[in-house]
N, C-alpha and C positions, 0 to 999 in steps of 0.2 A: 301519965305526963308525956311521954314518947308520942302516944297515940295521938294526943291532942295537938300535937310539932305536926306530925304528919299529915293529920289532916287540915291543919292550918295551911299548910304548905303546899297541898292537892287544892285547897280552894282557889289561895292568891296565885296560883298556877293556868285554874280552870281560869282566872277574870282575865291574867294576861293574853291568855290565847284568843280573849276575842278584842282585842285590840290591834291598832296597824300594825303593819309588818315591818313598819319604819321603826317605831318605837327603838328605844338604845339597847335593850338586850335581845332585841329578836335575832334571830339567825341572820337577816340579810345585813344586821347595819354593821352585827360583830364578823361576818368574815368582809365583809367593805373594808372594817378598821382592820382586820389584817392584813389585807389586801394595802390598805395604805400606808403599813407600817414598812411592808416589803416594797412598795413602791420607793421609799424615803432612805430604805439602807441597803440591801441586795441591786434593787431597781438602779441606785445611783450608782454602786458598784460597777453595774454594767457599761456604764455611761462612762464609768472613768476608766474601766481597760478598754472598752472601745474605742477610748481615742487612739490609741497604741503608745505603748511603753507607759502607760500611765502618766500620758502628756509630756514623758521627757524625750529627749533628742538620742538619748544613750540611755536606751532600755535594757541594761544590764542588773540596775538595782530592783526593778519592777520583775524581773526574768526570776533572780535570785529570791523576791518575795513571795512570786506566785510560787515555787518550787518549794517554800516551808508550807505556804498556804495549803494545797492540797496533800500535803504529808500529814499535818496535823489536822486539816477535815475531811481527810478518810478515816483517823483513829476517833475524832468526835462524831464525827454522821452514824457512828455503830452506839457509843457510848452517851450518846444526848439524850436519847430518852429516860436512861436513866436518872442522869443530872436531871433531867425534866421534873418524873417523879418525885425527886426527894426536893428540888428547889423550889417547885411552883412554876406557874406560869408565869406570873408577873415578874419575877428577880430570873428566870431564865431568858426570857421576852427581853428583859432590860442590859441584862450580861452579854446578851450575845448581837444586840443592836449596838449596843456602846463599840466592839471592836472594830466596826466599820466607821466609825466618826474615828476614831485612833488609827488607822490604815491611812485615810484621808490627808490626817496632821500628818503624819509620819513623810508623806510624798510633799507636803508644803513645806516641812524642815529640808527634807531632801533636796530641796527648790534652792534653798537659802544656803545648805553646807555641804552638797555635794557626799553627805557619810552614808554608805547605804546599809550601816549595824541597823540604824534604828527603822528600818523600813525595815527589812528581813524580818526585824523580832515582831512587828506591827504587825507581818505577812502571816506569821505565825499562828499568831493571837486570835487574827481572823479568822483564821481557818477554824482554830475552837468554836469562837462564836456561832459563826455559821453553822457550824454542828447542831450548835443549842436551838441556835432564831428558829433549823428548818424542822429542826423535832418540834420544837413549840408550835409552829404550822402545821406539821401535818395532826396533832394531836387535834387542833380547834376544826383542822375541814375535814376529820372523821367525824368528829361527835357534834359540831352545830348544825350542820345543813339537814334538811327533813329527809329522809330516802330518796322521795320521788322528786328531787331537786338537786342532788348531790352535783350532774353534770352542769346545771343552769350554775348554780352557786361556783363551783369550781372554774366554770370560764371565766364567772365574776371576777375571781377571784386575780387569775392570771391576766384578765386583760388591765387594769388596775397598776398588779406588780410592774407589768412588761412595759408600762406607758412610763414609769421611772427611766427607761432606757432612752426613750424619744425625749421627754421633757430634759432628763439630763442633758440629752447630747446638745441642747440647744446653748447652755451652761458657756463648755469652750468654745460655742460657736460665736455668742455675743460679746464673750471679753477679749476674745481676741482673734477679729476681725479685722481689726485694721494693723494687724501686723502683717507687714511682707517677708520678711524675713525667716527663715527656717530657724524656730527657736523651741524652749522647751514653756508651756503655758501659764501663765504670769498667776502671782501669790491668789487672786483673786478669782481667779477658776477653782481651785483648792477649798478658797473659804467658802465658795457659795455649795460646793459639795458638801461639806463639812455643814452647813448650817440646816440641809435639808435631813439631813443623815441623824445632826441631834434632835432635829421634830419627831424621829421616828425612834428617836432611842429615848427619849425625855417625856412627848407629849404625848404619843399618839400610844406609846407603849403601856403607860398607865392608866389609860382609861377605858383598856378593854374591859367586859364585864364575865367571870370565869362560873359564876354562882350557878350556873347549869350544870355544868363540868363537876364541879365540884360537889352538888348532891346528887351526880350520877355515882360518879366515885363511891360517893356515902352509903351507895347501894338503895336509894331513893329511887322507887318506877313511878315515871310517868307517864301521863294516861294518855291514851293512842291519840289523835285529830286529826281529821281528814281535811281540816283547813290547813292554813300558813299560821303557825302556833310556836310557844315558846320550848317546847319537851317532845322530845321526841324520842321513841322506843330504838 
């Protein structure tokens, strides 16, 4: 019965590899969609400290977030692969995209009451996540790109993330352009942060494909190809 798994499983294997390289579970489309999910919540990240203080005028609350931020993802950056293992990819992908949309709100509340408990704990939180999102990344661009592609795929991959940081910036630059005044960046810079951020924790998060991953795991060998294929040794 095993036998007959497995060799089902080396055929529909053999038929995918001669298909495009576009197809949804080939290597290039699934670290693309990694690539856009980090575009959508790290990438936008970037975009909202780079405005400074995280758009406010009195970068004190943002000062005091980032300093949980990387206290608790230096303990998660060690500890994520773990959590990886036991949670999966999909519910770690998910967990740890979600703290960057909650970072986001957290600076919109801050906008509105001035309290910066809930940004600090937000800043926190983050910092987990991130642990998780970047363990969840590096486990899919070890194991999807073919060998003799890893450098191709991997700049794919960072030029993609890094374009989050340019598309963002354009974010505070359209909503608030026509202010003169030295202020801190209106509700609406926030929520359009916030709306790319849940694409990449809701949409883009869910419909990676792990089924590779997952019968490598199983201790499943796949058979070598000297083309652009879906298994790779």
């Amino acid at each position: 019965m095993g036998a007959e798994v497995e060799v089902k499983d080396e055929e529909s294997i053999t038929k995918l590899s001669t298909k495009s390289r576009f197809r949804y579970n080939s290597p290039l489309v699934q670290v693309s969609l990694i690539g856009l999910v980090c575009f959508c919540c790290p990438g936008m990240f970037n975009a909202l400290s780079g405005m400074g203080g995280g758009g406010q005028v009195d970068s004190t609350a943002t000062n005091n977030a980032n300093t949980a931020l990387y206290t608790t993802f230096t303990v998660f950056g060690i500890l994520g692969g773990g959590i990886y293992n036991i949670l999966g990819p999909h519910l770690t992908l998910a967990a740890g995209c979600s703290t960057y949309v909650l970072y986001a709100g957290s600076l919109l509340y801050y906008n509105e009451q001035q309290h910066q408990g809930f940004v600090i704990i937000a800043g926190a939180l983050l910092g987990i996540g991130a642990g998780l999102l970047w363990a969840c990344e590096g486990a899919i661009m070890t194991s999807y790109p073919p060998p003799n592609r890893k450098g191709t795929y991997i700049s794919l991959f960072w030029s993609i993330f890094n374009m989050g940081g340019v598309i963002g910036g354009l974010i505070p630059f359209i909503l608030n352009y026509h202010r003169n005044e030295a202020a801190s960046v209106n509700d609406a810079t926030y929520i359009g942060f916030m709306c790319f951020m849940s694409a990449g924790s809701i949409g883009i998060g869910y419909i990676l494909d792990f089924s590779f991953q997952s019968r490598r795991m199983r201790g499943f060998q796949f058979p070598k190809q000297e083309d652009e294929g879906f298994c790779w040794d």
